[in-house]
C-alpha positions as CSV (number, residue, x, y, z in Angstrom):
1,X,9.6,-22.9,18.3
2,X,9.8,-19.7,16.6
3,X,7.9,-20.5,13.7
4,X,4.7,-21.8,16.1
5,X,5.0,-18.4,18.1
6,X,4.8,-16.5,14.4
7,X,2.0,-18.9,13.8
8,X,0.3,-18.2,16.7
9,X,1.0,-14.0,16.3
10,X,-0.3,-14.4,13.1
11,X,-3.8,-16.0,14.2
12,X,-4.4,-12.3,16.7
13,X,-2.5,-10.8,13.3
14,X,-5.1,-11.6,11.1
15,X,-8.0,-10.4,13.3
16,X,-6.1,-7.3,13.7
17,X,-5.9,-6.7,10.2
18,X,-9.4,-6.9,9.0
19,X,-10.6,-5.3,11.6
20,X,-8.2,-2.4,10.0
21,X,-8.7,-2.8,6.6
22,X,-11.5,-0.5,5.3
23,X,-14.2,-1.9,3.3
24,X,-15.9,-4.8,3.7
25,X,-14.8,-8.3,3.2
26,X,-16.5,-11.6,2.2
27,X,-14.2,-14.2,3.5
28,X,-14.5,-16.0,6.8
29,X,-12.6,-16.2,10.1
30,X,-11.1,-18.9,9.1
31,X,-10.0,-17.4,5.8
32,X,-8.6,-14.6,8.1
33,X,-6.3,-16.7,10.1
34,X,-4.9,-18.0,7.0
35,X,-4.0,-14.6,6.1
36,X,-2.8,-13.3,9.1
37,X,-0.4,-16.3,9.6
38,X,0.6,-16.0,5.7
39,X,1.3,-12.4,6.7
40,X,3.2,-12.9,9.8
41,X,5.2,-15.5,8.4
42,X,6.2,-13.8,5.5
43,X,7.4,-10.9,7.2
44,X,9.0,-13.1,9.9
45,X,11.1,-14.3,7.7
46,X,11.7,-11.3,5.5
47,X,12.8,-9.2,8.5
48,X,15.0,-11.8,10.1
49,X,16.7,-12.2,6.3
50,X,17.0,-8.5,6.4
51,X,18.1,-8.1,10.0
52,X,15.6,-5.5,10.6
53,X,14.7,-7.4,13.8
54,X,15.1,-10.1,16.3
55,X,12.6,-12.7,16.8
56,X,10.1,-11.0,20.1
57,X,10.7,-7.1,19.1
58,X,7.1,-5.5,18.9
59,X,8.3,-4.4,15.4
60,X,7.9,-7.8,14.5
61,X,4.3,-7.5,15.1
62,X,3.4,-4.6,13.6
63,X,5.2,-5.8,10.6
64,X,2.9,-9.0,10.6
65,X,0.1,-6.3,11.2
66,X,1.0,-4.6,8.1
67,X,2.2,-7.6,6.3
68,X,-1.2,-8.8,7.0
69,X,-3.2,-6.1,5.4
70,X,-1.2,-5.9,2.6
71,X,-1.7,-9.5,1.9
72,X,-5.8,-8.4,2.5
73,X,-5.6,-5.8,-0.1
74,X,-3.8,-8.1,-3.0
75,X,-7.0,-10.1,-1.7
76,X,-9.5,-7.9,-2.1
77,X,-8.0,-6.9,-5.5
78,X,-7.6,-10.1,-7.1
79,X,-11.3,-11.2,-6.1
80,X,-13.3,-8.1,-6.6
81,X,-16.1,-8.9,-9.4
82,X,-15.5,-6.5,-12.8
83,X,-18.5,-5.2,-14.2
């Protein structure tokens, strides 16, 4: 159940993100789901390895925030166009 609730965080997660990333961004919505969930996930299971916090904390969430626009950023930087 906790990994559809991370799932689920990570859908709002992604919107969250792109809406803080600056710049602007070519992918779709659907594009930004997948991102946000890869984000929350990630850092779901990175801070429950680490024992940084327990499944439900609102540090979970801003991790997956930040998770999330890191993951945009590698993004952005492995499809930007070179001159």
């Amino acid at each position: 159940m906790s990994w559809l609730y991370a799932i689920f965080i990570g859908l709002i997660v992604g919107f969250i993100a792109r809406a803080l990333k600056p710049g602007k961004d070519s992918m779709g919505w659907i594009l930004t789901c997948v991102v946000g969930v890869g984000g929350s996930l990630l850092v779901t299971a990175l801070g429950k390895f680490v024992g940084f916090y327990e499944p439900g904390e609102a540090s979970g969430f801003i991790a997956s925030i930040i998770g999330a626009v890191i993951l945009l950023f590698i993004i952005s930087m492995a499809t930007k166009k070179k001159p």
